[in-house]
PDB file of N, CA, C and O in Angstrom:
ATOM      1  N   UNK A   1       0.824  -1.191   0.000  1.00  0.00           N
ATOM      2  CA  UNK A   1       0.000   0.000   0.000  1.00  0.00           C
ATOM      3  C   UNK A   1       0.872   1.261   0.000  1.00  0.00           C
ATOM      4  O   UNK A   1       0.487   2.183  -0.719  1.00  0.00           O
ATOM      5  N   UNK A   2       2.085   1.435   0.769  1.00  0.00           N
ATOM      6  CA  UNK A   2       2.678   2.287   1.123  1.00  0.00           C
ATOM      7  C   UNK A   2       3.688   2.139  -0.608  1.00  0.00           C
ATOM      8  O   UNK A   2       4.262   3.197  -0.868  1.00  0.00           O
ATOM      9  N   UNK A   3       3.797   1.580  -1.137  1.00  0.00           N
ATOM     10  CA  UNK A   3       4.620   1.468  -2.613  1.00  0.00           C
ATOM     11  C   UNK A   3       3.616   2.204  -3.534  1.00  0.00           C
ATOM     12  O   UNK A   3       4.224   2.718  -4.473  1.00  0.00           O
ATOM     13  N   UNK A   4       1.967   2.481  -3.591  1.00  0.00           N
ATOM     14  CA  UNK A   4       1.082   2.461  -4.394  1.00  0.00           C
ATOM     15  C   UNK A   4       1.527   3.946  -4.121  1.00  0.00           C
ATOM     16  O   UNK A   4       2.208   4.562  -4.941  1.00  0.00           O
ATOM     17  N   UNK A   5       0.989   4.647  -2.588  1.00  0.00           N
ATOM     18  CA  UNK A   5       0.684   5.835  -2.252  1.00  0.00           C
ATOM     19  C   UNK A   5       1.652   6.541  -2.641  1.00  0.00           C
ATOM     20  O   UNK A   5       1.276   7.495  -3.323  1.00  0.00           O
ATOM     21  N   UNK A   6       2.607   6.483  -2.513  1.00  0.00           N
ATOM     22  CA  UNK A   6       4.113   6.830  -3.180  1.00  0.00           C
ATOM     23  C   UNK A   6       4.577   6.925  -5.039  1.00  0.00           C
ATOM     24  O   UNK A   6       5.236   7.755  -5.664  1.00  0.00           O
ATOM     25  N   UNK A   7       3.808   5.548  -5.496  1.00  0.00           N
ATOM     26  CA  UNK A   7       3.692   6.282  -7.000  1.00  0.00           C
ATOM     27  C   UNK A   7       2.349   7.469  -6.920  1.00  0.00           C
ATOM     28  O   UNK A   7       2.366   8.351  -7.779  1.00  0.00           O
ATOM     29  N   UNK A   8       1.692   7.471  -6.327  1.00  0.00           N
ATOM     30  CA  UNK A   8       0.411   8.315  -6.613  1.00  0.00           C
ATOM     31  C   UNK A   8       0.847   9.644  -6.575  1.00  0.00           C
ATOM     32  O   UNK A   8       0.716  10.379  -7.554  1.00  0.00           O
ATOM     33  N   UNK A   9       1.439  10.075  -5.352  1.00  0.00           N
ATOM     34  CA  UNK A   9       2.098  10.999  -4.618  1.00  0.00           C
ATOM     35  C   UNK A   9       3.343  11.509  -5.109  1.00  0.00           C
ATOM     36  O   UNK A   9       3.683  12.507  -4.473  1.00  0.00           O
ATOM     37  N   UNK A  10       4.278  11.128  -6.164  1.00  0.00           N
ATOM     38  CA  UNK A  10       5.690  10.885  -6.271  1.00  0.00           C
ATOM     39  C   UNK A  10       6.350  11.077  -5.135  1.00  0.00           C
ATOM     40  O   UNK A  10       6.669  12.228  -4.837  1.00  0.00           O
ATOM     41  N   UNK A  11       6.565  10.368  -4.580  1.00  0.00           N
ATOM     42  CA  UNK A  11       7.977  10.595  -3.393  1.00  0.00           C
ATOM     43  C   UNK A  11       8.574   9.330  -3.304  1.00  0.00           C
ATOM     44  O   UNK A  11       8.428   8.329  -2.603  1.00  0.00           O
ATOM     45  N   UNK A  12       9.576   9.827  -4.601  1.00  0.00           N
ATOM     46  CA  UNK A  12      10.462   8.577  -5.091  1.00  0.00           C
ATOM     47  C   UNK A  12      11.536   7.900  -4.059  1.00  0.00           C
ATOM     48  O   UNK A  12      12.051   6.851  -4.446  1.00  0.00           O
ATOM     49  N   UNK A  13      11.898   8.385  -2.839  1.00  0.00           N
ATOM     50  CA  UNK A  13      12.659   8.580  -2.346  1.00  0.00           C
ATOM     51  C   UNK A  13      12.050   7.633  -1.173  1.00  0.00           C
ATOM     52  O   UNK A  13      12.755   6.678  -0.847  1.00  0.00           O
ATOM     53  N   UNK A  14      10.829   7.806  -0.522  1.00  0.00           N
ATOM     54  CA  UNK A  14       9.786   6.849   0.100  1.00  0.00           C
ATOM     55  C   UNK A  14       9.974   5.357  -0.560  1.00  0.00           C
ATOM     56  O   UNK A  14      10.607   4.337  -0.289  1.00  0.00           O
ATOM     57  N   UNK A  15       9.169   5.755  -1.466  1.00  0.00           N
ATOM     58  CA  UNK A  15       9.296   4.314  -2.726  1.00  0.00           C
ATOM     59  C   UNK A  15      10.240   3.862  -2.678  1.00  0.00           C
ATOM     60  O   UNK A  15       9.923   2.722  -2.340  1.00  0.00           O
ATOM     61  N   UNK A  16      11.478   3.869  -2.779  1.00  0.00           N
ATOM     62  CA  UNK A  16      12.733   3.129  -2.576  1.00  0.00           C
ATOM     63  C   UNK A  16      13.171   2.668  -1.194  1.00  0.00           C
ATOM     64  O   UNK A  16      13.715   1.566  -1.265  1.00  0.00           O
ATOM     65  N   UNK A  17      13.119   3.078  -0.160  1.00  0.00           N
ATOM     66  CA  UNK A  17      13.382   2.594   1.332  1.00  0.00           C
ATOM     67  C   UNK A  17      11.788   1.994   1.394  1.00  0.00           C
ATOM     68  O   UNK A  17      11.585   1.239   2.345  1.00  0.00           O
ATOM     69  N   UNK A  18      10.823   2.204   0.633  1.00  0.00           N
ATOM     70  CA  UNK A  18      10.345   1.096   1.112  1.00  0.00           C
ATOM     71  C   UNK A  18      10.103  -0.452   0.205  1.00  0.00           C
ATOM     72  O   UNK A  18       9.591  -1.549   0.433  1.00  0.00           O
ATOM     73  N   UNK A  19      10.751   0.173  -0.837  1.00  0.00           N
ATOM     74  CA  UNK A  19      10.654  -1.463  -1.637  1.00  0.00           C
ATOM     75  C   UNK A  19      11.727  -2.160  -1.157  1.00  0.00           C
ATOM     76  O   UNK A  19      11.672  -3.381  -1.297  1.00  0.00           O
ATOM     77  N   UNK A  20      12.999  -1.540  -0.454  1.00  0.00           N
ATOM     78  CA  UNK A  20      13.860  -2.249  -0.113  1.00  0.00           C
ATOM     79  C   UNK A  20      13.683  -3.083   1.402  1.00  0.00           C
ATOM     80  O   UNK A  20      14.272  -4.146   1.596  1.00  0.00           O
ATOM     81  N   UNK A  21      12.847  -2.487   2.373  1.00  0.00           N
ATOM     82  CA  UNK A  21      12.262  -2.772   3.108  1.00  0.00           C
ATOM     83  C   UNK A  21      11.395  -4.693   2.558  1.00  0.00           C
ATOM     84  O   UNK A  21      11.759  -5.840   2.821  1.00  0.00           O
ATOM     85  N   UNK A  22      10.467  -4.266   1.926  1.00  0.00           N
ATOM     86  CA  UNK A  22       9.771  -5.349   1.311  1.00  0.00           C
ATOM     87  C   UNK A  22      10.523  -6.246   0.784  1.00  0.00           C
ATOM     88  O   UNK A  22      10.316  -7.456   0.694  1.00  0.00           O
ATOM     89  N   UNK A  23      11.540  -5.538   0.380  1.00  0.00           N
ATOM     90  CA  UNK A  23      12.596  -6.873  -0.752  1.00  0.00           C
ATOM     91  C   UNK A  23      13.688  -7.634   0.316  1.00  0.00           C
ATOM     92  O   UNK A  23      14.327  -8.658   0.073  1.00  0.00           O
ATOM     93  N   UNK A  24      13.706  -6.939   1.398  1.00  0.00           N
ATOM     94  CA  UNK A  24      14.730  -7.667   2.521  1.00  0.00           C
ATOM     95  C   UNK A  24      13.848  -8.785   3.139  1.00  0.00           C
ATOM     96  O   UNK A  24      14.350  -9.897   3.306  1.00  0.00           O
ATOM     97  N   UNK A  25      12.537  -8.542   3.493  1.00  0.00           N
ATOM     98  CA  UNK A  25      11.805  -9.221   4.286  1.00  0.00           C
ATOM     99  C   UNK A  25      11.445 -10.483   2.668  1.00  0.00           C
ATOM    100  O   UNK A  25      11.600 -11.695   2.814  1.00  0.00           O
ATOM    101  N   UNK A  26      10.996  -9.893   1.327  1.00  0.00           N
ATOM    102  CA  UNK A  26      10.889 -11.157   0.586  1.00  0.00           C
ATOM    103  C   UNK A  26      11.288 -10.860  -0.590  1.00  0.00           C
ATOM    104  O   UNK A  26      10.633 -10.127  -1.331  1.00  0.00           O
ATOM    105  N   UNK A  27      12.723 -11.535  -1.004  1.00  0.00           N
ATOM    106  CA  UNK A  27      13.490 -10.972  -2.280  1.00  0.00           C
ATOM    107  C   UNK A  27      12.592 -10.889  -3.443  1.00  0.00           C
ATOM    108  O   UNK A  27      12.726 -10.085  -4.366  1.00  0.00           O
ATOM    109  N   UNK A  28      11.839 -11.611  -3.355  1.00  0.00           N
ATOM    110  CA  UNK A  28      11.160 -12.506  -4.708  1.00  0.00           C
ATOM    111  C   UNK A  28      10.015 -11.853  -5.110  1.00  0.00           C
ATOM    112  O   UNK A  28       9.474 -12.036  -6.201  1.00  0.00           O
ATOM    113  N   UNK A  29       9.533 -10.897  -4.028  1.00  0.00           N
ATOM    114  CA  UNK A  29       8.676 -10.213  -4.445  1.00  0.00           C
ATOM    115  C   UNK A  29       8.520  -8.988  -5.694  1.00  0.00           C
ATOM    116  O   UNK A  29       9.077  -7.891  -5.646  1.00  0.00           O
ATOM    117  N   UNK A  30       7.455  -9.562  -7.013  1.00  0.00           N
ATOM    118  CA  UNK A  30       7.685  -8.863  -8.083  1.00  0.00           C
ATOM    119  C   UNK A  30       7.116  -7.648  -7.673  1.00  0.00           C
ATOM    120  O   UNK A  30       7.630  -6.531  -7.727  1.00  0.00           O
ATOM    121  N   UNK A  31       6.168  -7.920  -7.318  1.00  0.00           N
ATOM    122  CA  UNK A  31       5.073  -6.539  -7.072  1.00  0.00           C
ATOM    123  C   UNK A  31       5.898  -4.883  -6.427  1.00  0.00           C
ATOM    124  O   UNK A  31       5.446  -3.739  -6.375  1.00  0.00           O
ATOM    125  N   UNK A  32       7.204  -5.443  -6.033  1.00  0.00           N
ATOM    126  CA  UNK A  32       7.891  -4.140  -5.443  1.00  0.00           C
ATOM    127  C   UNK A  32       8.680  -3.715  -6.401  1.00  0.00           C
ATOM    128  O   UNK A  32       8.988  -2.528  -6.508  1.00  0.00           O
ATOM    129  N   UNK A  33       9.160  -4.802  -7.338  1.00  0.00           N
ATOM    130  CA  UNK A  33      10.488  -4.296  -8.248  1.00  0.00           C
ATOM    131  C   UNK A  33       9.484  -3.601  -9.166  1.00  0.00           C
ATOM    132  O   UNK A  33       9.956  -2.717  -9.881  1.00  0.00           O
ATOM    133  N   UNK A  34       7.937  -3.901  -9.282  1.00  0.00           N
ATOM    134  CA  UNK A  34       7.474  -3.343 -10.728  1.00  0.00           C
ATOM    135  C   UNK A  34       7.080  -2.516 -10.093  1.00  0.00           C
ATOM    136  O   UNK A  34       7.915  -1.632 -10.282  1.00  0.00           O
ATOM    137  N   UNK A  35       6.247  -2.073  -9.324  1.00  0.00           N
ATOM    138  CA  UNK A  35       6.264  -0.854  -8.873  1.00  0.00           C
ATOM    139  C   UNK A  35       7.248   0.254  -8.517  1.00  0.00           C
ATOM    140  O   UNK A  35       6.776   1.381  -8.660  1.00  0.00           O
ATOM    141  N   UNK A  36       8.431   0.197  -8.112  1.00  0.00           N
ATOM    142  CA  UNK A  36       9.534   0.746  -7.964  1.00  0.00           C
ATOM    143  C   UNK A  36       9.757   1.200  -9.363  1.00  0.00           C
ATOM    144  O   UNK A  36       9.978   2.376  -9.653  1.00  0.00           O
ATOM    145  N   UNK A  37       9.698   0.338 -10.118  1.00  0.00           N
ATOM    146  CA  UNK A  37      10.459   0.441 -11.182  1.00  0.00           C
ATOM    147  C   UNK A  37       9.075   1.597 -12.466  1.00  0.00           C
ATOM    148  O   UNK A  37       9.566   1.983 -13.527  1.00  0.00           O
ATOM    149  N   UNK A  38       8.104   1.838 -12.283  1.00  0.00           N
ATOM    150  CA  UNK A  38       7.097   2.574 -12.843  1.00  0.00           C
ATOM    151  C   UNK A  38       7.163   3.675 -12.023  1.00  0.00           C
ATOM    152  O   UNK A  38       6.466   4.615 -12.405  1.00  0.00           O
ATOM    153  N   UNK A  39       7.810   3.850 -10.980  1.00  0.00           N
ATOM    154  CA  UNK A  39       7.564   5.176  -9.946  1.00  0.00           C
ATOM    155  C   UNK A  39       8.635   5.921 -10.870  1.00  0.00           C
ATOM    156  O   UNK A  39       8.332   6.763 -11.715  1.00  0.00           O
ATOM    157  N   UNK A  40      10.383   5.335 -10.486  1.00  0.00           N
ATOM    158  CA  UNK A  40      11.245   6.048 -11.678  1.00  0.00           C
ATOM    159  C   UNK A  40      10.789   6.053 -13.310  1.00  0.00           C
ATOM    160  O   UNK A  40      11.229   7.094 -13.799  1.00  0.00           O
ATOM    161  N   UNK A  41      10.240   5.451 -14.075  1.00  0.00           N
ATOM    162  CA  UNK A  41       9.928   5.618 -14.943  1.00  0.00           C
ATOM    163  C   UNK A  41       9.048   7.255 -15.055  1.00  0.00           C
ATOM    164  O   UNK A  41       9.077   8.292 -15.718  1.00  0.00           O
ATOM    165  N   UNK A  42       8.236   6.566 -13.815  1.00  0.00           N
ATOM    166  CA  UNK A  42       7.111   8.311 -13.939  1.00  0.00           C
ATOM    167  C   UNK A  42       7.316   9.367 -13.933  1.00  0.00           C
ATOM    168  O   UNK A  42       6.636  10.322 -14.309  1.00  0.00           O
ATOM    169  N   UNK A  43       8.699   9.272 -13.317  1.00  0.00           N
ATOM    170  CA  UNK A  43       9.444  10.393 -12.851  1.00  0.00           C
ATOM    171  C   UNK A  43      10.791  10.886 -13.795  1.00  0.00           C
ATOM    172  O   UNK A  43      11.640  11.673 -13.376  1.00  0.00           O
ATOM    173  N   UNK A  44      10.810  10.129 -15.431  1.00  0.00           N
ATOM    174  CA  UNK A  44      11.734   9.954 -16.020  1.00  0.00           C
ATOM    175  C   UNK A  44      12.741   9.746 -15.524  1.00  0.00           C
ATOM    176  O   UNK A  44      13.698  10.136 -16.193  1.00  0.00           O
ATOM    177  N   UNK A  45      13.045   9.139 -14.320  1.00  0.00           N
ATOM    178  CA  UNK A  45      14.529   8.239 -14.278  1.00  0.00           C
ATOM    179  C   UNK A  45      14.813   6.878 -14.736  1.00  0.00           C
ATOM    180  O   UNK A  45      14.951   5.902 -13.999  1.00  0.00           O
ATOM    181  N   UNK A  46      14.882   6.892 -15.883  1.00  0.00           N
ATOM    182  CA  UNK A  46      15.102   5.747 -16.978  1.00  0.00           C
ATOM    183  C   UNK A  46      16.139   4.691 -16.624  1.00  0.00           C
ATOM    184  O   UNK A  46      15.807   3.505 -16.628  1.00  0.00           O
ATOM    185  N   UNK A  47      17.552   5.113 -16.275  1.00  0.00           N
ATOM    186  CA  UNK A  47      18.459   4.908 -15.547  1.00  0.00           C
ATOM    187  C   UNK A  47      18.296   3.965 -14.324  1.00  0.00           C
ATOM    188  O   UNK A  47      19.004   2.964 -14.212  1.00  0.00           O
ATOM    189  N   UNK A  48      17.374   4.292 -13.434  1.00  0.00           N
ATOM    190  CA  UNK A  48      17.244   3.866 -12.561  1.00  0.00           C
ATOM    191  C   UNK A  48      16.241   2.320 -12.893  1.00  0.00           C
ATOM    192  O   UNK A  48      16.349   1.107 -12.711  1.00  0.00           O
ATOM    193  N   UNK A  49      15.158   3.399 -13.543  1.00  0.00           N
ATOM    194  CA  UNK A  49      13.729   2.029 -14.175  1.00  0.00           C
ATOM    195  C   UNK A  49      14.995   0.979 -14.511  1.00  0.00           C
ATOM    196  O   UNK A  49      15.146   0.072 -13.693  1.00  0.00           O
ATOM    197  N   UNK A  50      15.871   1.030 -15.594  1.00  0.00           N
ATOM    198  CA  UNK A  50      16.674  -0.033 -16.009  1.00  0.00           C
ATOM    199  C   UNK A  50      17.142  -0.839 -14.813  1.00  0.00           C
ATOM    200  O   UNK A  50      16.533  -1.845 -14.451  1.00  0.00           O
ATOM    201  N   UNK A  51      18.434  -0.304 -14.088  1.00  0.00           N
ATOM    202  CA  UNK A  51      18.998  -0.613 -12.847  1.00  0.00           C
ATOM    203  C   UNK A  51      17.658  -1.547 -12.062  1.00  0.00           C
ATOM    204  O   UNK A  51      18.144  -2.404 -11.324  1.00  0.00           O
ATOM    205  N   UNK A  52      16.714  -1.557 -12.064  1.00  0.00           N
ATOM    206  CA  UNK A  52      15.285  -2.167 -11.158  1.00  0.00           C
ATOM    207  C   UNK A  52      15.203  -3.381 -11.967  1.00  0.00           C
ATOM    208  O   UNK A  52      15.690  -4.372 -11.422  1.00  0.00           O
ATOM    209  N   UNK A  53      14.692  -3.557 -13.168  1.00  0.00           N
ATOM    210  CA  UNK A  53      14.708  -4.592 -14.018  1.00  0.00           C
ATOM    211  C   UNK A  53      15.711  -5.159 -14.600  1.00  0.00           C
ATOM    212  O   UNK A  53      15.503  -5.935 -15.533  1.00  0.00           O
ATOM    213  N   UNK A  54      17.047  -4.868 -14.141  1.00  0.00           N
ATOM    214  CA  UNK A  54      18.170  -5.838 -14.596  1.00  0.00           C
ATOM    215  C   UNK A  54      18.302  -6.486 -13.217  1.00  0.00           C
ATOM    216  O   UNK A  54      18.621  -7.674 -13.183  1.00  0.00           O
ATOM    217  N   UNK A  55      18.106  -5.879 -12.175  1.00  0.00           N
ATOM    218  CA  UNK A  55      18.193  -6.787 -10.686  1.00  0.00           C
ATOM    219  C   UNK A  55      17.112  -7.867 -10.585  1.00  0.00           C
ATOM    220  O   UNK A  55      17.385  -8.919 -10.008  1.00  0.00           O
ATOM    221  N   UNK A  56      15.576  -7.612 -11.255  1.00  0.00           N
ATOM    222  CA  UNK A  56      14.936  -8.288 -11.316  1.00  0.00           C
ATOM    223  C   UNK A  56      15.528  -9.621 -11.890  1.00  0.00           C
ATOM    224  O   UNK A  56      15.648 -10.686 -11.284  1.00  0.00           O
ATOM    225  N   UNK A  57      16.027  -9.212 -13.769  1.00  0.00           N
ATOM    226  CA  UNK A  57      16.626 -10.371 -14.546  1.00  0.00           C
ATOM    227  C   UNK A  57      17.627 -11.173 -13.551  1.00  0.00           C
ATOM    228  O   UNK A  57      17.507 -12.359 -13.246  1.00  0.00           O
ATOM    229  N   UNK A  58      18.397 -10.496 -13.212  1.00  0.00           N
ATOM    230  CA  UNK A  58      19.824 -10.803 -12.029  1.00  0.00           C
ATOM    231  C   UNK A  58      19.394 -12.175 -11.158  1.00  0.00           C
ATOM    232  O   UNK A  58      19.869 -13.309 -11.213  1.00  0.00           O
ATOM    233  N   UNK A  59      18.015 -11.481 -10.109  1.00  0.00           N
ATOM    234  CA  UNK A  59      17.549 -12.641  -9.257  1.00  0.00           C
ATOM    235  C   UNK A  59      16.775 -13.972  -9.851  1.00  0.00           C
ATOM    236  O   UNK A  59      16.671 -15.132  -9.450  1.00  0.00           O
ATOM    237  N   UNK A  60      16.234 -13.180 -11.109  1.00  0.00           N
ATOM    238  CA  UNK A  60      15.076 -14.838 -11.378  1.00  0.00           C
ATOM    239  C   UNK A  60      13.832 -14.005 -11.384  1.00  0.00           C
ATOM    240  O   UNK A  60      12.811 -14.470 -11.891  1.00  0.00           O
ATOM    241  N   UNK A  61      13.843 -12.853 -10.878  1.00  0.00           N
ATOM    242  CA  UNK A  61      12.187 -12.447 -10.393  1.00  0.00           C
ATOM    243  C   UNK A  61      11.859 -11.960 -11.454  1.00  0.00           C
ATOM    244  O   UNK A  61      12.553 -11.190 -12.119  1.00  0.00           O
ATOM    245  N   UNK A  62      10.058 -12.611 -11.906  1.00  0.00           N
ATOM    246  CA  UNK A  62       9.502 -12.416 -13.279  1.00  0.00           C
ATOM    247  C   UNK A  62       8.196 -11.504 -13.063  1.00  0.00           C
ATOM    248  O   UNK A  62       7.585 -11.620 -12.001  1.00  0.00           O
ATOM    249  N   UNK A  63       7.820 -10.738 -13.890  1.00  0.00           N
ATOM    250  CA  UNK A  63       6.434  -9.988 -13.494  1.00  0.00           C
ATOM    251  C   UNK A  63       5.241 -10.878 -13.979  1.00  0.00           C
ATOM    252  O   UNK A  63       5.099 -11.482 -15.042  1.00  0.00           O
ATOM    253  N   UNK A  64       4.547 -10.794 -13.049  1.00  0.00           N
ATOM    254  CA  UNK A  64       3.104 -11.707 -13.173  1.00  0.00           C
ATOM    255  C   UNK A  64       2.454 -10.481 -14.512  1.00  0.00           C
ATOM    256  O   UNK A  64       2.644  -9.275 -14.672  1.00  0.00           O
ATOM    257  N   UNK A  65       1.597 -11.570 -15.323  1.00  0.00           N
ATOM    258  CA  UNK A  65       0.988 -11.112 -16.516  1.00  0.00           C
ATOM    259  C   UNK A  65       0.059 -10.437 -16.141  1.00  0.00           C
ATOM    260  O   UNK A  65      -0.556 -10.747 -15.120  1.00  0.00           O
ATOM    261  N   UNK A  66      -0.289  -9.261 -16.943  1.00  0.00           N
ATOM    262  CA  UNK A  66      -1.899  -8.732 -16.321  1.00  0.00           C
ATOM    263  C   UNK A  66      -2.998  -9.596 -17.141  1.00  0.00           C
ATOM    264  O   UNK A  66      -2.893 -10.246 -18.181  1.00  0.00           O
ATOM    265  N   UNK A  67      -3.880  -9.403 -16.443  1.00  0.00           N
ATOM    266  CA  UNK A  67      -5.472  -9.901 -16.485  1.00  0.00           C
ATOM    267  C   UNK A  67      -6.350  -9.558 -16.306  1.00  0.00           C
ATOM    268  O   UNK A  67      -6.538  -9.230 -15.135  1.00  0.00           O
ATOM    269  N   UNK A  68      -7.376  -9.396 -17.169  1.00  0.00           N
ATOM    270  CA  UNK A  68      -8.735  -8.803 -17.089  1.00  0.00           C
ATOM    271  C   UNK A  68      -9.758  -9.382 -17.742  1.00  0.00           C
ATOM    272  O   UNK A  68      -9.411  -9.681 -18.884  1.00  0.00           O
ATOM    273  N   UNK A  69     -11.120  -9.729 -17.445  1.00  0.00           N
ATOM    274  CA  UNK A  69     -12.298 -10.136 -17.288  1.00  0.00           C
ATOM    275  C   UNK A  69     -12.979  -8.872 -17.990  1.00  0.00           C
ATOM    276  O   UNK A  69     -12.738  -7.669 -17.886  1.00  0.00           O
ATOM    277  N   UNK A  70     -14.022  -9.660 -18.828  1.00  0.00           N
ATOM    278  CA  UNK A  70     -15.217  -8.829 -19.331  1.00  0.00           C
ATOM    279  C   UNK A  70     -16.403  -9.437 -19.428  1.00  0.00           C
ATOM    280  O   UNK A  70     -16.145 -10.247 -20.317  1.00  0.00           O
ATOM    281  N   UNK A  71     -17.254  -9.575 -19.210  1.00  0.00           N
ATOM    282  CA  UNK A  71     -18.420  -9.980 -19.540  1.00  0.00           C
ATOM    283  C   UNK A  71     -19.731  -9.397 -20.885  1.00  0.00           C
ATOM    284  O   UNK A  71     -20.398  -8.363 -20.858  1.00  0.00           O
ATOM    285  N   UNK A  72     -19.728 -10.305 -21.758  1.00  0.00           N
ATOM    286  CA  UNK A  72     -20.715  -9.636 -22.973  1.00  0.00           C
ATOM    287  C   UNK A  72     -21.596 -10.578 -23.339  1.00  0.00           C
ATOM    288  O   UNK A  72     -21.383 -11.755 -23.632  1.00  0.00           O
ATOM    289  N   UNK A  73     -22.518 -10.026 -23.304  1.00  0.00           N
ATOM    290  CA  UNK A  73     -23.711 -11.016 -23.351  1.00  0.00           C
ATOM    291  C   UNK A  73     -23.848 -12.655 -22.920  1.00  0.00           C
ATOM    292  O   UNK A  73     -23.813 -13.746 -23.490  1.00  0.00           O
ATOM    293  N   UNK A  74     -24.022 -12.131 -21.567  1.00  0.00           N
ATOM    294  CA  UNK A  74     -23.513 -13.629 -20.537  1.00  0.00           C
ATOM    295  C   UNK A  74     -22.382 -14.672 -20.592  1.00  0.00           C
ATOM    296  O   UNK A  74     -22.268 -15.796 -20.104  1.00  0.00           O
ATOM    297  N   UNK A  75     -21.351 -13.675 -21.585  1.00  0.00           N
ATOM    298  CA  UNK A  75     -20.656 -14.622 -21.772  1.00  0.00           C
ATOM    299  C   UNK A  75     -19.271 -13.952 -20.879  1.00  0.00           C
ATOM    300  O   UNK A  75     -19.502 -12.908 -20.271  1.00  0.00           O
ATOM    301  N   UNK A  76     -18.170 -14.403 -20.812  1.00  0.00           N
ATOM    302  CA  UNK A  76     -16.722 -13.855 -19.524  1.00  0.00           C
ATOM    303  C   UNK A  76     -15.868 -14.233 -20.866  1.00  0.00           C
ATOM    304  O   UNK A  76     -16.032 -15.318 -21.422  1.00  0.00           O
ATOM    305  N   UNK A  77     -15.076 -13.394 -21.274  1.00  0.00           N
ATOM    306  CA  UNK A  77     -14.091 -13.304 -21.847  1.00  0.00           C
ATOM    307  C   UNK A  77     -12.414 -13.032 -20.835  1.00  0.00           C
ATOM    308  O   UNK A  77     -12.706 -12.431 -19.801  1.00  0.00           O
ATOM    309  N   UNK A  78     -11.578 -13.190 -20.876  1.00  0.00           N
ATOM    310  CA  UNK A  78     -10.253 -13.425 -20.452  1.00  0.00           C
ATOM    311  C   UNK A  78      -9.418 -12.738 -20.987  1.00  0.00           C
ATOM    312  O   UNK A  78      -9.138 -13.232 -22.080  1.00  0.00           O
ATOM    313  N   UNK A  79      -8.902 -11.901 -20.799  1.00  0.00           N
ATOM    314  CA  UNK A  79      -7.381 -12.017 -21.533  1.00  0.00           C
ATOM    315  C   UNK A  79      -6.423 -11.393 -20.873  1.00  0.00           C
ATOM    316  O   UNK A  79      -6.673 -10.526 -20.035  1.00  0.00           O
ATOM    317  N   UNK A  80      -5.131 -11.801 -21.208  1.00  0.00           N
ATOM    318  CA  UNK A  80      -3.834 -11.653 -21.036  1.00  0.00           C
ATOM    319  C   UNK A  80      -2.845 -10.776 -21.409  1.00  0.00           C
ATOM    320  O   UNK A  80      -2.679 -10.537 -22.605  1.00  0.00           O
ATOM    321  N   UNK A  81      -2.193 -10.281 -20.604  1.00  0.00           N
ATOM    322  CA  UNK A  81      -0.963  -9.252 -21.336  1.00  0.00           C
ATOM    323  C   UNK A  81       0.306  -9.628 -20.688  1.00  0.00           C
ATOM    324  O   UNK A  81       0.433  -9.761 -19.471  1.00  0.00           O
ATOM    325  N   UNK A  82       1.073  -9.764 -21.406  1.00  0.00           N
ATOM    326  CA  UNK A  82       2.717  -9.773 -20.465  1.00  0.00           C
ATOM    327  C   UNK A  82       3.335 -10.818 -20.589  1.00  0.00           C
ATOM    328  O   UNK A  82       4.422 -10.962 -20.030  1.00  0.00           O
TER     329      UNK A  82
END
């Protein structure tokens, strides 16, 4: 929550002591490197976005695909990105 409020907010600086926080307690966790890594992006630090996703490649850690649900005429459609 505190990774979300921080891209919302920019306070890139938050965002980083606390993904590192999250990433000490569970390395593996994608949800911090991709968020971390869209906060510098937002903020055009490209540099950094990179540096986030080569540590990702580095450890093994992969981003979960997005997914979304629709429903059209009683029917649920699916699909996938990523």
């Amino acid at each position: 929550a505190l990774l979300g409020a921080c891209r919302i907010h920019g306070h890139v600086g938050l965002a980083k002591h606390a993904a590192e926080w999250v990433l000490d307690v569970d390395p593996q966790n994608n949800a911090a490197f991709v968020l971390l890594s869209n906060i510098y992006a937002a903020v055009g630090r490209w540099d950094s976005k990179e540096k986030v996703r080569k540590m990702m490649m580095d450890k093994g850690v992969k981003k979960d695909p997005g997914r979304s649900c629709i429903e059209v005429n009683c029917q649920v459609h699916a699909f996938v990105a990523g």
